[in-house]
C-alpha positions as a Markdown table, in Angstrom:
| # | Residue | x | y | z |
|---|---|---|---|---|
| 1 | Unk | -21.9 | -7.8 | -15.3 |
| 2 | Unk | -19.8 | -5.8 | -12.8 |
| 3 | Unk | -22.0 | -7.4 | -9.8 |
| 4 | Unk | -21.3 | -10.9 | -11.2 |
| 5 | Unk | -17.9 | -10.1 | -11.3 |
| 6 | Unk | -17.3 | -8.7 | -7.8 |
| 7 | Unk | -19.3 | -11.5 | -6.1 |
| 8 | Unk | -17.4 | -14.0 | -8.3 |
| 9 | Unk | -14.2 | -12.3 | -7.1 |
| 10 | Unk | -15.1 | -12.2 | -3.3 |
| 11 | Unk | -16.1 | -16.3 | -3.5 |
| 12 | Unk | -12.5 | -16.9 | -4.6 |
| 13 | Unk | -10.7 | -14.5 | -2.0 |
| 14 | Unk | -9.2 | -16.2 | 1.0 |
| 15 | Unk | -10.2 | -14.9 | 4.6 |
| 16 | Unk | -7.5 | -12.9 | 4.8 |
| 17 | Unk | -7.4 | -12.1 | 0.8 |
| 18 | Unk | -7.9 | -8.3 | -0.4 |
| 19 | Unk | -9.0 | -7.0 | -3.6 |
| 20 | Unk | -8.4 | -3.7 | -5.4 |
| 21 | Unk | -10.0 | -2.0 | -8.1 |
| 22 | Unk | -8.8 | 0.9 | -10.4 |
| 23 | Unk | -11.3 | 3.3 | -11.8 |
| 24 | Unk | -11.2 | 6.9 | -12.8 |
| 25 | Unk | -13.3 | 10.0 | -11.4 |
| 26 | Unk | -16.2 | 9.2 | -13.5 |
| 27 | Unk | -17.0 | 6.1 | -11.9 |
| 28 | Unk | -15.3 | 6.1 | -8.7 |
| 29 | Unk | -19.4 | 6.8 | -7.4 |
| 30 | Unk | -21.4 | 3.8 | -8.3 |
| 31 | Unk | -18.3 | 1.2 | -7.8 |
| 32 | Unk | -18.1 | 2.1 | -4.4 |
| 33 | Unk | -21.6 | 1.9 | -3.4 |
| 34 | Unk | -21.4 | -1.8 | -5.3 |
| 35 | Unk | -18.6 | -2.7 | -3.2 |
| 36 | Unk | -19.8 | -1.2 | -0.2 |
| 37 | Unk | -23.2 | -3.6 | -0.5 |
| 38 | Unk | -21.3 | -6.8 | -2.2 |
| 39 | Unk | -18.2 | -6.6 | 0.8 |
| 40 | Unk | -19.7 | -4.3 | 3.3 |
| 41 | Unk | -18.6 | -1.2 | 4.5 |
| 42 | Unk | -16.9 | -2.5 | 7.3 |
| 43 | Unk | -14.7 | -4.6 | 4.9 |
| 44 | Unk | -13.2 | -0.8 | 3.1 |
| 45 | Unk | -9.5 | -0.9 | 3.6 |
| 46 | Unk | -8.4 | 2.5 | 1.8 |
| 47 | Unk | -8.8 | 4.3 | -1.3 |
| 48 | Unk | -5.5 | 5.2 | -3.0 |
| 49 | Unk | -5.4 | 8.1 | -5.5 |
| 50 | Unk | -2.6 | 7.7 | -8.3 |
| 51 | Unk | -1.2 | 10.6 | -10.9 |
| 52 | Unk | -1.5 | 8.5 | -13.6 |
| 53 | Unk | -1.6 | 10.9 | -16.1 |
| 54 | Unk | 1.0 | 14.1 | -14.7 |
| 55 | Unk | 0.2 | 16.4 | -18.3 |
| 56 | Unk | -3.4 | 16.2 | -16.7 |
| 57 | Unk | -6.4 | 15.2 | -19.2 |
| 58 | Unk | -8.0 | 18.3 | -21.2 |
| 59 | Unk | -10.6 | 17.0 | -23.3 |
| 60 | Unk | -13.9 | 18.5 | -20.7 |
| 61 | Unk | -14.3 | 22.2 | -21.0 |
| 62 | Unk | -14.2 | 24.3 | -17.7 |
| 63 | Unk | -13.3 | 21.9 | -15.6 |
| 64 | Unk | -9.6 | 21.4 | -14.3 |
| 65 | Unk | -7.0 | 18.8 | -15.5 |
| 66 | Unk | -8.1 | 15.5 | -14.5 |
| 67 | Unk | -4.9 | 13.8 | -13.1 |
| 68 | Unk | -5.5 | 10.5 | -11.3 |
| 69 | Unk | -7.3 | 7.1 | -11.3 |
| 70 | Unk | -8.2 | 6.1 | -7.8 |
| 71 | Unk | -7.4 | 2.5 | -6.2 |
| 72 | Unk | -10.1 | 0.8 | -3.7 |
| 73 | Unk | -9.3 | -1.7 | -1.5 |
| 74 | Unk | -12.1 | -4.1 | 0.2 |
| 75 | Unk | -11.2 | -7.5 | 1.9 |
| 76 | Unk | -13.5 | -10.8 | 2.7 |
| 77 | Unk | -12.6 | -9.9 | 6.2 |
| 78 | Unk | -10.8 | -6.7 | 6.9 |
| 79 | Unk | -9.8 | -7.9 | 10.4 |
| 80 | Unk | -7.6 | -10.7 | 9.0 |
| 81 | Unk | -6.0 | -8.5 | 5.7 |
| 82 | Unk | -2.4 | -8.0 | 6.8 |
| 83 | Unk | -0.7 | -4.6 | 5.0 |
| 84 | Unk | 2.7 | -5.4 | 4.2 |
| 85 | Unk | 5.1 | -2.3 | 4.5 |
| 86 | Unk | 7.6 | -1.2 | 2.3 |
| 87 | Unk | 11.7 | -1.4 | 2.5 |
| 88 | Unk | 13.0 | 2.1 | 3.3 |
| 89 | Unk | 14.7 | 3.8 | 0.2 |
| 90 | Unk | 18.0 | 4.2 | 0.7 |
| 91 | Unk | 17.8 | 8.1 | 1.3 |
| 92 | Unk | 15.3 | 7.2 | 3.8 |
| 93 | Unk | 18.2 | 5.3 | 5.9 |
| 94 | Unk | 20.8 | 7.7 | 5.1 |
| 95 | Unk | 18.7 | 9.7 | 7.8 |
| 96 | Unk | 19.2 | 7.8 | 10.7 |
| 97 | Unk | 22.7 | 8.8 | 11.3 |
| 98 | Unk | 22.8 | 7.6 | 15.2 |
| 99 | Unk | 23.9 | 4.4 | 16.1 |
| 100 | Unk | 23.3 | 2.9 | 19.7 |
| 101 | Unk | 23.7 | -0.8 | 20.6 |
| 102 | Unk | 19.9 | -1.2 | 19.6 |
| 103 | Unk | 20.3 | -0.2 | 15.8 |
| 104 | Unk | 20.2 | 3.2 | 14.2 |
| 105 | Unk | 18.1 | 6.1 | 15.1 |
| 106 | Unk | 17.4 | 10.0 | 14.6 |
| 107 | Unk | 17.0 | 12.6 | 17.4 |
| 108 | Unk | 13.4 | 13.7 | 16.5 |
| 109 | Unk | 11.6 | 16.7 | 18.6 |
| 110 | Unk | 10.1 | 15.8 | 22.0 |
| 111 | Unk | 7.4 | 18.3 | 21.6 |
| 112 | Unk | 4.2 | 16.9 | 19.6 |
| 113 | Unk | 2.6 | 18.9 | 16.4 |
| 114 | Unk | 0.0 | 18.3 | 14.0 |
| 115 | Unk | -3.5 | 17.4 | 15.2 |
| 116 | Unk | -4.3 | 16.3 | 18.8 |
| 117 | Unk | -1.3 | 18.2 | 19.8 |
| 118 | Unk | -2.8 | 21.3 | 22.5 |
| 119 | Unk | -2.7 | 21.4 | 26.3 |
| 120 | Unk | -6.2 | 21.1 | 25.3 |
| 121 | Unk | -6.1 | 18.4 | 23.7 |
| 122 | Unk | -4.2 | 16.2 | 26.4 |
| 123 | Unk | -3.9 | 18.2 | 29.3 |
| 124 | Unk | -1.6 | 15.4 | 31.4 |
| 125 | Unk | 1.6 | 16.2 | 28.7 |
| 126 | Unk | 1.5 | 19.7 | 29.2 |
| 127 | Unk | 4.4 | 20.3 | 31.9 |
| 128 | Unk | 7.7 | 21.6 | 31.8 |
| 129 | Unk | 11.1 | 19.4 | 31.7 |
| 130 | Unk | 14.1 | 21.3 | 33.3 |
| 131 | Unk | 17.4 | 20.8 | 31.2 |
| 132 | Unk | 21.0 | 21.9 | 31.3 |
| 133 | Unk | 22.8 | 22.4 | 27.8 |
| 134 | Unk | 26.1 | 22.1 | 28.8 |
| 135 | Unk | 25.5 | 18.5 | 30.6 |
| 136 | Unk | 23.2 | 17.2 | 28.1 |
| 137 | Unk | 21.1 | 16.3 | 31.0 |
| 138 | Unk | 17.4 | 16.3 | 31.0 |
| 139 | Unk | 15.1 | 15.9 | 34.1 |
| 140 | Unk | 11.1 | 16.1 | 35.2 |
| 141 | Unk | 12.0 | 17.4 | 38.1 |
| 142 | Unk | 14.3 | 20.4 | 39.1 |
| 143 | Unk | 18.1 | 20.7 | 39.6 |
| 144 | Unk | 20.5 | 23.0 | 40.1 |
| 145 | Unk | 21.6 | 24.8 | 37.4 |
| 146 | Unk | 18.8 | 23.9 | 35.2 |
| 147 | Unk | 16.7 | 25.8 | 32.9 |
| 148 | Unk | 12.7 | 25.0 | 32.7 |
| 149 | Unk | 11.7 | 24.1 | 29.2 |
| 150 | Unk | 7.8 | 23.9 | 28.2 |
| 151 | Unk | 6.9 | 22.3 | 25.1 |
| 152 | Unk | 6.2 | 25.6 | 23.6 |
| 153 | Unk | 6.8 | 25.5 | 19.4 |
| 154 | Unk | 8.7 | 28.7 | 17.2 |
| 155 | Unk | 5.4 | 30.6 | 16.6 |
| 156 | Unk | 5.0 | 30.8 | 20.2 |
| 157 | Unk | 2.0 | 28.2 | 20.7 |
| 158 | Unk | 1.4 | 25.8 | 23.4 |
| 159 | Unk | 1.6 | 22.8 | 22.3 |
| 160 | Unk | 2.2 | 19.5 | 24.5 |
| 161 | Unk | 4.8 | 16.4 | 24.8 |
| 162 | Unk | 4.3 | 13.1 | 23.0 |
| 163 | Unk | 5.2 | 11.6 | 26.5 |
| 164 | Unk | 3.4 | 11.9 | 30.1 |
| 165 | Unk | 5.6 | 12.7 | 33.6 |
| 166 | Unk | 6.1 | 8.7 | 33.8 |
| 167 | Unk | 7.0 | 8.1 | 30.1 |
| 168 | Unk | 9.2 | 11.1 | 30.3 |
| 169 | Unk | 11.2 | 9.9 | 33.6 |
| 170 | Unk | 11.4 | 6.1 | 32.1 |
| 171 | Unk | 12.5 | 7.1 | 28.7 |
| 172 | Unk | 15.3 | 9.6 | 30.5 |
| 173 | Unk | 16.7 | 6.9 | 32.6 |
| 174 | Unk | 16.7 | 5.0 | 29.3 |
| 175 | Unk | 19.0 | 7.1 | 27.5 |
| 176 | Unk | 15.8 | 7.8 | 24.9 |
| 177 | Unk | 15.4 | 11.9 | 25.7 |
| 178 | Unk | 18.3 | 14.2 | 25.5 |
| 179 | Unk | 18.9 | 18.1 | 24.6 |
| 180 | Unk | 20.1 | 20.2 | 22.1 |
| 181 | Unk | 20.2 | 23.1 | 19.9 |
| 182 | Unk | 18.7 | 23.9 | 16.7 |
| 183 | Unk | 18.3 | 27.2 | 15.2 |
| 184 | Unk | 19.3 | 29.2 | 18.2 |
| 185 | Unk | 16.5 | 27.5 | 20.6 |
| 186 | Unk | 17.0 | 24.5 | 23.0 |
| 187 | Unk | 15.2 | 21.5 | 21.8 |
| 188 | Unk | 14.6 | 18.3 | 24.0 |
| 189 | Unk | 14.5 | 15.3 | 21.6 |
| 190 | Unk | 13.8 | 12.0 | 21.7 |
| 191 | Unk | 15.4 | 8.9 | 19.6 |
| 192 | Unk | 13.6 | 8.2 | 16.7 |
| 193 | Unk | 14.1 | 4.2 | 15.8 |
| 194 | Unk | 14.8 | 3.4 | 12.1 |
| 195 | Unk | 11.9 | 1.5 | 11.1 |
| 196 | Unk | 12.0 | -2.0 | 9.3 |
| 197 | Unk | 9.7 | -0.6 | 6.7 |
| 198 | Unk | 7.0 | 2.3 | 5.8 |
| 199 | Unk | 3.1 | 1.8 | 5.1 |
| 200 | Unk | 2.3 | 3.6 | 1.7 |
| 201 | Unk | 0.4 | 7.0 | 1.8 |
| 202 | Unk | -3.3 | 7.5 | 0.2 |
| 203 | Unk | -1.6 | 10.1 | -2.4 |
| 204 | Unk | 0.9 | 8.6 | -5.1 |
| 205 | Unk | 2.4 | 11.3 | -7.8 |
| 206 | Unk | 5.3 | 9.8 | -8.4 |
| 207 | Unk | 6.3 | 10.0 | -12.1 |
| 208 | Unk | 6.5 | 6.6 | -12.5 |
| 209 | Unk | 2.7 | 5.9 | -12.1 |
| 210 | Unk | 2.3 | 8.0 | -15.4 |
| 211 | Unk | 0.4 | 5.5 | -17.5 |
| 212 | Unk | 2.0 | 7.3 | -20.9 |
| 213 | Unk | 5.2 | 6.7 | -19.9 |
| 214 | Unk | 5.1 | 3.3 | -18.1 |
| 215 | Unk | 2.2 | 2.0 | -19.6 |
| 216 | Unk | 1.6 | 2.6 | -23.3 |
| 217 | Unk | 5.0 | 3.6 | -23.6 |
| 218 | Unk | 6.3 | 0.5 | -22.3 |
| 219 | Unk | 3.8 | -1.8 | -23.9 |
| 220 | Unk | 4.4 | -0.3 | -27.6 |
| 221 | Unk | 8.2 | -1.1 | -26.9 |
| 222 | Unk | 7.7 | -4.9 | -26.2 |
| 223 | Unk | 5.3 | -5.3 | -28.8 |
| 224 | Unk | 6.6 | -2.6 | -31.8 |
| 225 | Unk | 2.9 | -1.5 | -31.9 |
| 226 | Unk | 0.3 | -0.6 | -30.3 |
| 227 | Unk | -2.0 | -3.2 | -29.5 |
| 228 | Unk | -3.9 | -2.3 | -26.5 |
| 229 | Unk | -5.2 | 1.7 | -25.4 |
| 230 | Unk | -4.6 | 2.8 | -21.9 |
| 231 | Unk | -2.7 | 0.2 | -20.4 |
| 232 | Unk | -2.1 | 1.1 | -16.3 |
| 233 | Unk | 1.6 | 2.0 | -15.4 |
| 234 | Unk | 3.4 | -1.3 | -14.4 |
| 235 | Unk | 4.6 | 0.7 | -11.4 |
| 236 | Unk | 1.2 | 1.4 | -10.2 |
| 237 | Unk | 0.0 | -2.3 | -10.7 |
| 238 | Unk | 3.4 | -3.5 | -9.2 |
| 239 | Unk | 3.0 | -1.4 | -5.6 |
| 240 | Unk | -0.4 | -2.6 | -5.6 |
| 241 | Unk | 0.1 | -6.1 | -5.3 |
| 242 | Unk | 3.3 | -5.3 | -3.4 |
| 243 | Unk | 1.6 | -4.1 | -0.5 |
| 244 | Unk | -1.5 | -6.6 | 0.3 |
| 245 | Unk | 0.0 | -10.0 | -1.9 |
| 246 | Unk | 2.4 | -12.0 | -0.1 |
| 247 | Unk | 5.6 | -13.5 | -1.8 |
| 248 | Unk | 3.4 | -16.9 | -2.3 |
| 249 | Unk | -0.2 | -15.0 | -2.9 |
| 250 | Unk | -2.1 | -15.8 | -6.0 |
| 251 | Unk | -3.3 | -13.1 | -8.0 |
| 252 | Unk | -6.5 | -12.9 | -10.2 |
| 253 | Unk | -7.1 | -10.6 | -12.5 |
| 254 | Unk | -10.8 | -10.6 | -14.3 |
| 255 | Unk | -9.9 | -8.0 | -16.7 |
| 256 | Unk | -6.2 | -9.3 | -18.1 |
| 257 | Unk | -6.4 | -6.5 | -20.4 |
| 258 | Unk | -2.7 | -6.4 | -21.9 |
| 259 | Unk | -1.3 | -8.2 | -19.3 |
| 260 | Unk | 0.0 | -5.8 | -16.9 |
| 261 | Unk | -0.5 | -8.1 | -14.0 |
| 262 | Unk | 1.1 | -10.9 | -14.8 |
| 263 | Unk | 4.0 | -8.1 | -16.2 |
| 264 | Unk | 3.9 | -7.0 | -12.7 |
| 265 | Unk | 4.3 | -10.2 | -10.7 |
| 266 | Unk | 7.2 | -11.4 | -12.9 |
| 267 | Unk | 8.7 | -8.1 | -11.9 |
| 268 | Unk | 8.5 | -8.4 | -7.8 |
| 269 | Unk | 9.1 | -12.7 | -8.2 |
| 270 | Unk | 12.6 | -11.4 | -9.5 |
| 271 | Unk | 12.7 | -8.6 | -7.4 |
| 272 | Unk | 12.6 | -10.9 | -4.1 |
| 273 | Unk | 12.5 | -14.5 | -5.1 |
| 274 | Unk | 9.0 | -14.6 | -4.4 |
| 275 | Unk | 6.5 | -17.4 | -6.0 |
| 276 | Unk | 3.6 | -15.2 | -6.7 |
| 277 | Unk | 1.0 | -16.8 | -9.1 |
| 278 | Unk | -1.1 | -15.6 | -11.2 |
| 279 | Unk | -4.3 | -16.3 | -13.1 |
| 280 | Unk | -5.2 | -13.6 | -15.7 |
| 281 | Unk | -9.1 | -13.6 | -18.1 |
| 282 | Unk | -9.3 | -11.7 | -21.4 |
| 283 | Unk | -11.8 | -12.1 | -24.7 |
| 284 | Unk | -11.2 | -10.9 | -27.9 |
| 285 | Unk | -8.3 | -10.1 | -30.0 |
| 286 | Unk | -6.6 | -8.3 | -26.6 |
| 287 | Unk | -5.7 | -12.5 | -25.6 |
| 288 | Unk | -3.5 | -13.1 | -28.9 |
| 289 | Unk | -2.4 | -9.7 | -29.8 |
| 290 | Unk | -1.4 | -7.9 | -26.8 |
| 291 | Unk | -1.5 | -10.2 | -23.1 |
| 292 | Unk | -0.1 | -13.1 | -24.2 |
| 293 | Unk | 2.5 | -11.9 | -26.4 |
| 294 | Unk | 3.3 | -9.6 | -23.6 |
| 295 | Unk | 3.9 | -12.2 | -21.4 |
| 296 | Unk | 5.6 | -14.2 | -23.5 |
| 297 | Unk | 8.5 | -11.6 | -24.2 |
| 298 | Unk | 8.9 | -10.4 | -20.8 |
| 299 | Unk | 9.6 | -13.6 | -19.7 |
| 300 | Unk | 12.6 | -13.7 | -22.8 |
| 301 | Unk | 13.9 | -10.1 | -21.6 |
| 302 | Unk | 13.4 | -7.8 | -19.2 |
| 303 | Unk | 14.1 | -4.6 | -21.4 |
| 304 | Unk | 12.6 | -4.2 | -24.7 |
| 305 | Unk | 12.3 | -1.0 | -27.4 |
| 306 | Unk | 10.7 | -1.0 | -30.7 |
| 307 | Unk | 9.5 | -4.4 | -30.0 |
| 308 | Unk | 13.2 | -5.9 | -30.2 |
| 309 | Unk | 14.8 | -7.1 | -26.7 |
| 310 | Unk | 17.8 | -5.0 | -25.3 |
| 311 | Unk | 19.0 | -7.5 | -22.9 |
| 312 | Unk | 19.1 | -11.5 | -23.2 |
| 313 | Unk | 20.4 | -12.2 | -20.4 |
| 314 | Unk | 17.5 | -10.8 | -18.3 |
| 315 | Unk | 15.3 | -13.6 | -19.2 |
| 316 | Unk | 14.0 | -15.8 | -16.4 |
| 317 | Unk | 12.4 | -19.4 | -16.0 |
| 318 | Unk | 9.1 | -19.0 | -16.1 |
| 319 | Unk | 5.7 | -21.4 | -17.2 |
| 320 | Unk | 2.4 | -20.2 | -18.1 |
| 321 | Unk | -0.5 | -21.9 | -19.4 |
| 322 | Unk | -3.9 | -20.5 | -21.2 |
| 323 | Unk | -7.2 | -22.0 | -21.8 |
| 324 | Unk | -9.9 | -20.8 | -24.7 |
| 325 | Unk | -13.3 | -21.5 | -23.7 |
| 326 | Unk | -15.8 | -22.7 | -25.9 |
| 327 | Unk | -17.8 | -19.6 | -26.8 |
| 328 | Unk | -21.5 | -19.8 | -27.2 |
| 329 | Unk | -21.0 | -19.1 | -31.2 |
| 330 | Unk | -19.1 | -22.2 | -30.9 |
| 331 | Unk | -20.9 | -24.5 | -29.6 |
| 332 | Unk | -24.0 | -23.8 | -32.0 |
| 333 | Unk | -21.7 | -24.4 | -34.5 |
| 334 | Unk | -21.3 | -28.2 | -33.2 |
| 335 | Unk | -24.4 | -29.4 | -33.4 |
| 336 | Unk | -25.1 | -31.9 | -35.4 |
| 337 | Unk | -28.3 | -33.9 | -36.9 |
| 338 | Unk | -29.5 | -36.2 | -38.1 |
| 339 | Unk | -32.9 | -36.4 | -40.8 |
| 340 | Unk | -35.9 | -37.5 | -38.4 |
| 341 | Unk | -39.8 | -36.9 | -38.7 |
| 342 | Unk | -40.5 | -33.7 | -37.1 |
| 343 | Unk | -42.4 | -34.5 | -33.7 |
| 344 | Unk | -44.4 | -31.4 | -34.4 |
| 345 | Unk | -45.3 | -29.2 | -37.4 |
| 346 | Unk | -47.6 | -26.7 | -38.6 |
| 347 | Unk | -48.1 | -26.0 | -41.9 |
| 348 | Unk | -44.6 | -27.2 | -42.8 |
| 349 | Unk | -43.2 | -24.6 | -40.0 |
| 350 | Unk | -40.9 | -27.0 | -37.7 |
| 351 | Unk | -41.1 | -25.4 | -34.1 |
| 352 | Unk | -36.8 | -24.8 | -34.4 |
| 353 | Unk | -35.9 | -23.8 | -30.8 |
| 354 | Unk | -37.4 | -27.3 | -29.6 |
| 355 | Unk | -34.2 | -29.3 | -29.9 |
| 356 | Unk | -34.7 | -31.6 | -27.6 |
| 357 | Unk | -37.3 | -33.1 | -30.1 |
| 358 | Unk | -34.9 | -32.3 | -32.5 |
| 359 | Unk | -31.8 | -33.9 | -32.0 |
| 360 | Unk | -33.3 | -36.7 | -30.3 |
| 361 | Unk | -31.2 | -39.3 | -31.7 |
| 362 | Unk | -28.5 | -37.1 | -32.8 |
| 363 | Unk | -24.5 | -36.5 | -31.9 |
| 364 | Unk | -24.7 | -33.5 | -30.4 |
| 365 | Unk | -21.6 | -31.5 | -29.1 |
| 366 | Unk | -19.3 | -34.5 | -28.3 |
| 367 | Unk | -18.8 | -37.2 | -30.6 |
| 368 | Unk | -18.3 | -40.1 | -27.7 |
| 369 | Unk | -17.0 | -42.5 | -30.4 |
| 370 | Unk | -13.8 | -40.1 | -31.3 |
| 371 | Unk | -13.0 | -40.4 | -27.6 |
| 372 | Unk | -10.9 | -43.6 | -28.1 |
| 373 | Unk | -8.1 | -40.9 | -29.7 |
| 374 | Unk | -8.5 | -38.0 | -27.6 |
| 375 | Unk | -5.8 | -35.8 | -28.2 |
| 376 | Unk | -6.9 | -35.5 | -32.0 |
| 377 | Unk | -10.8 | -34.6 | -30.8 |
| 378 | Unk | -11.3 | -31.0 | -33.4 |
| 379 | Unk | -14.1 | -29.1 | -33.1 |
| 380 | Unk | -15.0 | -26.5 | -35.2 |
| 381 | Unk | -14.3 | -22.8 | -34.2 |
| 382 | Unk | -17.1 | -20.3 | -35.1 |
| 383 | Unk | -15.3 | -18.1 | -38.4 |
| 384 | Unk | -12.8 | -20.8 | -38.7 |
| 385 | Unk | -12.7 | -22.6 | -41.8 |
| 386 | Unk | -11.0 | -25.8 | -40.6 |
| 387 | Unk | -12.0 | -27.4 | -37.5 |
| 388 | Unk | -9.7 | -27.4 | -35.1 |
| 389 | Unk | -8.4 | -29.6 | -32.4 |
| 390 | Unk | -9.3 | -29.6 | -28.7 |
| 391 | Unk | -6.9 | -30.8 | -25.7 |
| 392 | Unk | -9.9 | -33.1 | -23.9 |
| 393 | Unk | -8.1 | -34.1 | -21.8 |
| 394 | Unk | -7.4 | -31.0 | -20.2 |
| 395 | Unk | -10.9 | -30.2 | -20.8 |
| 396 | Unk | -11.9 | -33.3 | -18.4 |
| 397 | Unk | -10.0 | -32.8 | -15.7 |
C-alpha cells in the first residue's frame, strides 16, 4: 500500500513539486529505502528531525527518551524544487544595528572559523592585514604607523580570512572591512548584510512542534473531545508546507488524518494572503468525526477551547468540498437481478461468482431509466437502512 501511494503521489507532483513525509524512528529505515528506489537518490532534498514530543516517550526499557519524528523531503526533480526562506524574526533584525545607504548590516569577524577554516585548508587567505586603531584604517599592504594583524583566533590558532589579497583590497576600498576592538583584542571585521530571509536548519526543538500541546491539545479544544490519537503539531505541518509550497501551491495530503493540513493552509492563506489549495483523503469514522468537523470550525474561528469558539470575528471566507466514494461493500450491495434459468448448474449448485451469466439481463449498478431525474438517483449505502441519494452529476463529470 505504501508503494502505491508514493508512486501515486510522485505522478501528481509537478516538475518542480516536493513531497515530504513524517515518520518516527521506527520506520524512518525502510521508508527511505522506498523513496530512495520510487524518487531516486538523487531526488533527496533533506531530512528534518522535529521534537515533537519535548517530555520524551518512556514506554521501551533501556533505551533513552525518544523525542522526535523525522521529516523527508524527495522532489520529481530536485534540480527544479525551489526552497523558500523564511522572514527574519524580529529579534533577528534587531541585530543589524548599522545602517549604510545599501540597507542594514552587522560588523561580523573578518577571520573565518568552523570547518575549512586552516592555513591548511586555503593556504592563499592566510596573510596578514596591517591596521591602525586610531584611524579606523585597514590595509594589505603596509603603512606607517600600522600594526600587522594575522587572522590568528583567542586560543591562539591559525586560522585564515574568508577573503583572498584581491577580495580584501576590493572590499577595503568598498567601505566593507574596517577595525575594532572587542574584548581587549583588535578585530578586523567585515559588514555583514541583513538578509531578506533564513533557510530552515535540519534540527527543529522548538516547543511549538510538541504534538501534546499543539496537536491533541489543540484538536480536543475545537472539537470538545477527542476524536482522533496523535495528531502532528499544526506548527510542524504549517513550516512544512511554508518552506517548499508557494502562496498558489496545491497541497495533497493522502493520509487527511484529522485534518491538520488543511488546518495548516488556512493558517499561512491568512497569514500572507496566499491561495494555497488543498486536497485532503481519509476513510472511516476519522472523515465525519474529526477532519471535516475540524475544518469546518476553523474556518468559523480561529481560537477555540472546550469545543466552543473564543473569537467570531476570526472567521474567514472559505469553500471546501468532499466526495464519498463508492466503497466496494457498496457496490455489492447494488446489484440487482432478475429470476433467469441458470446457464449452468450442477446438482442444483449455481456456479455464484459467474455473474456475467448471471445478471445477464439484469439492472445492475445504475438504473439508466432513473437518469431522466438525476439529482434524486439513491443508492443504497452498505449498513444503511434507507438508500440514500447520490449527486450524479458530480459523479459524471
Amino acid at each position: 500500500m505504501v508503494w502505491d501511494r508514493i508512486h501515486l503521489g510522485i505522478s501528481l507532483l509537478p516538475d518542480s513539486g516536493v513531497m515530504g513525509m513524517a515518520i518516527d524512528d521506527t520506520e524512518v529505515s525502510p521508508l527511505r529505502f522506498l523513496l530512495d528506489y520510487s524518487f531516486g537518490s538523487d531526488n533527496y532534498i533533506s531530512t528534518i528531525a522535529a521534537e515533537v514530543n519535548p517530555a520524551g516517550q518512556n514506554i521501551r526499557p533501556n533505551v533513552p527518551a525518544r523525542s522526535h519524528d523525522y521529516c523527508l523531503f524527495y522532489a520529481k526533480d530536485a534540480s527544479k524544487a525551489d526552497l523558500l526562506i523564511r522572514e527574519l524574526t524580529e529579534e533577528e533584525k534587531a541585530t543589524y544595528k548599522e545602517k549604510d545607504s545599501k540597507g542594514s548590516f552587522l560588523w561580523d569577524n573578518l577571520r573565518r572559523r568552523g570547518g575549512n577554516s586552516r592555513p591548511s585548508d586555503r593556504p592563499n587567505q592566510w596573510f596578514p592585514l596591517y591596521v591602525d586603531l586610531s584611524k579606523k584604517k585597514v590595509s594589505v599592504d603596509h603603512f606607517h604607523g600600522s600594526k600587522e594583524v594575522w587572522p590568528i583566533d583567542p586560543q591562539g590558532e591559525k586560522r585564515i580570512w574568508r577573503v583572498s589579497p584581491e577580495g580584501a583590497r576590493r572590499e577595503i576600498a568598498a567601505g566593507e572591512i574596517s577595525v575594532m576592538e572587542k574584548a581587549g583584542r583588535i578585530e578586523v571585521v567585515k559588514k555583514s548584510r541583513m538578509p531578506k530571509g533564513k533557510k530552515p536548519k535540519t534540527l527543529w526543538d522548538d516547543p511549538k512542534y510538541s504534538g501534546t500541546t499543539y496537536g491533541t491539545k489543540l484538536l480536543n479544544d475545537i472539537l470538545g473531545e477527542n476524536k482522533f490519537s496523535y495528531p502532528k503539531s499544526i506548527y510542524l505541518v504549517q513550516d512544512c508546507i511554508r518552506y517548499w509550497a508557494p502562496s498558489d501551491a496545491i497541497i495533497v495530503d493522502f493520509f487527511g488524518g484529522s485534518g491538520t493540513t488543511a488546518h495548516a493552509i488556512r493558517n499561512l492563506n491568512s497569514e500572507d494572503d496566499g491561495e494555497r489549495k488543498y486536497v485532503l483523503v481519509e476513510m472511516g469514522d476519522y472523515f465525519e468525526g474529526a477532519m471535516k468537523k475540524r475544518i469546518q470550525r476553523v474556518i468559523y474561528s480561529k481560537e477555540w477551547k472546550n469545543g466552543k469558539p473564543l473569537d467570531r470575528h476570526s472567521g474567514i471566507s472559505h469553500r471546501f468540498k468532499y466526495l464519498s466514494l463508492e466503497s466496494y461493500e457498496d457496490a455489492l450491495d447494488n446489484i440487482t437481478f432478475k429470476e433467469i434459468e441458470p446457464l449452468l448448474q450442477f446438482d442444483d449448485y449455481v456456479l455464484s461468482y459467474m455473474l456475467d451469466f448471471e445478471t445477464k439481463g439484469s439492472a445492475t449498478l445504475l438504473n439508466v431509466a432513473k437518469l431522466d431525474s438525476p439529482f434524486d438517483y439513491k443508492l443504497r449505502l452498505h449498513g444503511k437502512d434507507e438508500p440514500l441519494p447520490v449527486d450524479l452529476p458530480e459523479t459524471f463529470n
